[in-house]
C-alpha positions, 0 to 999 in steps of 0.5 A: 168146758166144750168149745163150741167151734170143735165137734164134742166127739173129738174132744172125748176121743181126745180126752179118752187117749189122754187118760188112757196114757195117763193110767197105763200102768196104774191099779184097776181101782183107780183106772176104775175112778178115773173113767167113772169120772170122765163119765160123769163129766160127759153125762154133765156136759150131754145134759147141758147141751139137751137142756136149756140154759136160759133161764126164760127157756127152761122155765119154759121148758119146764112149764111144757113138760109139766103140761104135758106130764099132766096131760097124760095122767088125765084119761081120754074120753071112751071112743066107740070102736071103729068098724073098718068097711072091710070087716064082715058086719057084726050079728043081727040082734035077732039072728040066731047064735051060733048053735042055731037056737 
């Protein structure tokens, strides 16, 4: 597990040159294994630290994204368009159309 008092990206690049020594010489198939399993175990460890651990604070957690999943799917009301004061004013409902009849 990570030690809280070291920076992570110092423990990867140590865990790295470590398996990088470790597979010099080894066949592709394995140095393939190895790296898609230090991988994973960063993947675990990224997750860990975004989520919360707690049980109060990822229910939390939890509840908060599902309200907001929820209020997403829920369409907002039809706004009227706003007409910005730079804008030409819109055709007089009896002016004539562009072709003059």
């Amino acid at each position: 597990m990570h030690n809280p008092t070291r920076p992570l990206i110092s423990s990867v690049a140590t865990g790295i040159s470590g398996l990088v020594l470790a597979l010099i010489g080894a066949p592709w198939w394995l140095t393939a294994i190895a790296f898609a399993c230090f991988a994973l175990g960063l993947l675990v460890t990224v997750i860990q630290s975004v989520f919360p651990q707690d049980s109060e604070h990822r229910l939390a957690w939890w509840r908060a994204r599902w309200h907001h999943q929820q209020r997403r799917r829920t369409p907002l009301p039809a706004r009227p368009p706003v007409r910005d004061a730079r804008q030409a004013p819109g055709p007089r409902a009896d002016a004539p159309d562009r072709h003059g009849e």
